[in-house]
N, C-alpha and C positions, 0 to 999 in steps of 0.2 A: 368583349363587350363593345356594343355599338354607341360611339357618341352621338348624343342628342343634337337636333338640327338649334341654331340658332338664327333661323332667316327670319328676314321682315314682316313674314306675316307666319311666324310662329306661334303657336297658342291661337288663333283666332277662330277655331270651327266653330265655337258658340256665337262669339262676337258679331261676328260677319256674315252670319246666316240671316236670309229674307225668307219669307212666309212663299208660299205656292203662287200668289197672286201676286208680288210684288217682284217675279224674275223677271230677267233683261233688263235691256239696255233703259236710262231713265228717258223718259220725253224729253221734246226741242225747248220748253216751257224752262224746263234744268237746264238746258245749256247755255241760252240767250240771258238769263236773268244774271244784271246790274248788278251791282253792290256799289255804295258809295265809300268816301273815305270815312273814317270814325264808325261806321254803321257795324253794330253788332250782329254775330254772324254763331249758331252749333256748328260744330265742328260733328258730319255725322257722315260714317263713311260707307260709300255705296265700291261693295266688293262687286259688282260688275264693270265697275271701270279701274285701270293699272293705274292708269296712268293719274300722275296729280296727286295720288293718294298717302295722307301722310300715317305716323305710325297709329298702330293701335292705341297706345297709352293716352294718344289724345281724341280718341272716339265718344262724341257726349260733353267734350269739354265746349265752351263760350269764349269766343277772341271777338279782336275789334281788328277789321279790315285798316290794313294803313297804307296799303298801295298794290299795285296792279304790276305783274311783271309778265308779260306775253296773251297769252290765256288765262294765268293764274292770278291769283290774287294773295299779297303778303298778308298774313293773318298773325296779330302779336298774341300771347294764348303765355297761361300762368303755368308755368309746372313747379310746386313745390316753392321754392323764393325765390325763385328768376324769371322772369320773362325769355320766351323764346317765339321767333320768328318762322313762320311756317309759311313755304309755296303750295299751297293746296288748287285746287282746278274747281269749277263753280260745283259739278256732282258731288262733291262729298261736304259743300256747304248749306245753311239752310237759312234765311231770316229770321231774327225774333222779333218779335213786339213790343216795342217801348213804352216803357211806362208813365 
């Protein structure tokens, strides 16, 4: 019997799939773009970029940026009843609209 793979992007073929028009690399527009401190941020992950990219389980979820470390930015993000802290890179993050 073959043991099953448990690597970081296990399970994700549905998850991480983009539509025919939305391949490649994203625009300069995504790379350049700010985030302030406190500013809420999706967590949405673009499977064309490795790097920065945190796990699946938090694809879809809402964090609030609290700091900036290199290129990345620390994103604090709820899983279950702990708060945990994530280095994510600006492509797999998105603005929302405050209300």
């Amino acid at each position: 019997m073959v043991k099953r793979s448990k690597g970081f992007r296990s399970r994700t073929r549905k998850i991480f799939r983009k539509k025919p028009h939305e391949r490649g690399f994203p625009g300069i527009s995504v790379l350049l773009r700010e985030y302030q401190l406190q500013e809420r941020v999706a967590i949405v992950v673009n499977p064309s970029v490795h790097k920065g990219m945190p796990h699946r389980r938090f694809h879809g979820k809402v964090g609030i940026v609290v700091g900036k470390r290199g290129r990345s930015y620390e994103v604090k993000v709820r899983d279950k009843e702990r708060y945990k802290l994530l280095v994510v890179r600006p492509e797999h993050l998105k603005p929302i609209q405050q209300a």
